[in-house]
N, C-alpha and C positions, 0 to 999 in steps of 0.2 A: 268528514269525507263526503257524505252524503250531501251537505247543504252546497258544498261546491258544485259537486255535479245540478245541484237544483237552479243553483245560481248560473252555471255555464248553460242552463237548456232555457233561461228564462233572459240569456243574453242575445241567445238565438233567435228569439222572437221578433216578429216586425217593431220598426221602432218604435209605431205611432203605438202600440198594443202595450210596447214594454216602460215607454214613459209613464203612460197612464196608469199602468198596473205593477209595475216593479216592486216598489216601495211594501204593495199590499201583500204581494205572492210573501216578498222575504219574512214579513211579518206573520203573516200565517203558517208559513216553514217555522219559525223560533217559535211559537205558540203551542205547535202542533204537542199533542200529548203522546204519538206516535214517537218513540224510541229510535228508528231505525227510518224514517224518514219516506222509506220505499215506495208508499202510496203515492206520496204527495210528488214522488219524484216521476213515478209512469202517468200522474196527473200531466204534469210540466209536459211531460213528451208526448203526450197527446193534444194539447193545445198545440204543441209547436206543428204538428202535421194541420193539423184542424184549420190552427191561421193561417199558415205558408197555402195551404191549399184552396183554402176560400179566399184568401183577401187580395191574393193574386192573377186569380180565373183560372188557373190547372185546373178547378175540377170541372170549366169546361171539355179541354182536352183529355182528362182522365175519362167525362164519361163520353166523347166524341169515339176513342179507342176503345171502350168497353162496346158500343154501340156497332163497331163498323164490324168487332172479333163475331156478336151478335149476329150482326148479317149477314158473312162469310161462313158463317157454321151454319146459316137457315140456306143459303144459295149453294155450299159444296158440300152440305153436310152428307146427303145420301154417298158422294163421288170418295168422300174422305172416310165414312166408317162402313161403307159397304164392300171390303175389300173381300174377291173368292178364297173362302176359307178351303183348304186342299187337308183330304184326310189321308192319315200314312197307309 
């Protein structure tokens, strides 16, 4: 069960990453002395963010919108949590 999921998340991978490395991941999955596979499988799924996100330029745009939320919290940040507190 487990090696399937290992196998569909290492199908997900960009192509040029998964040619080159396919053959090696499945190998080291059947190798593995790990029983239950689990590690090797939140492995798998952290590459696939890792590459989709670097080999694509997202994380220009992931940190362009971490940057701009940055600036809108330093330019409205007084307007936005300084709101008059009213006691009963």
């Amino acid at each position: 069960m487990t090696r399937a999921i290992y196998r569909s998340l290492i199908c997900l991978h960009p192509p040029a990453f998964r040619l080159r490395f396919e053959d090696e991941l499945l190998w080291i999955y059947d190798e593995s002395t790990d029983t239950s596979g689990a590690a090797l499988v939140y492995d798998a799924a952290i590459s696939l963010l890792r590459q989709w996100l670097m080999r694509s330029g997202m994380w220009k745009w992931l940190l362009g919108g971490i940057g701009a939320v940055v600036y809108l919290l330093i330019g409205f940040g007084s307007f936005l949590f300084n709101w008059p507190i009213r006691s009963p």
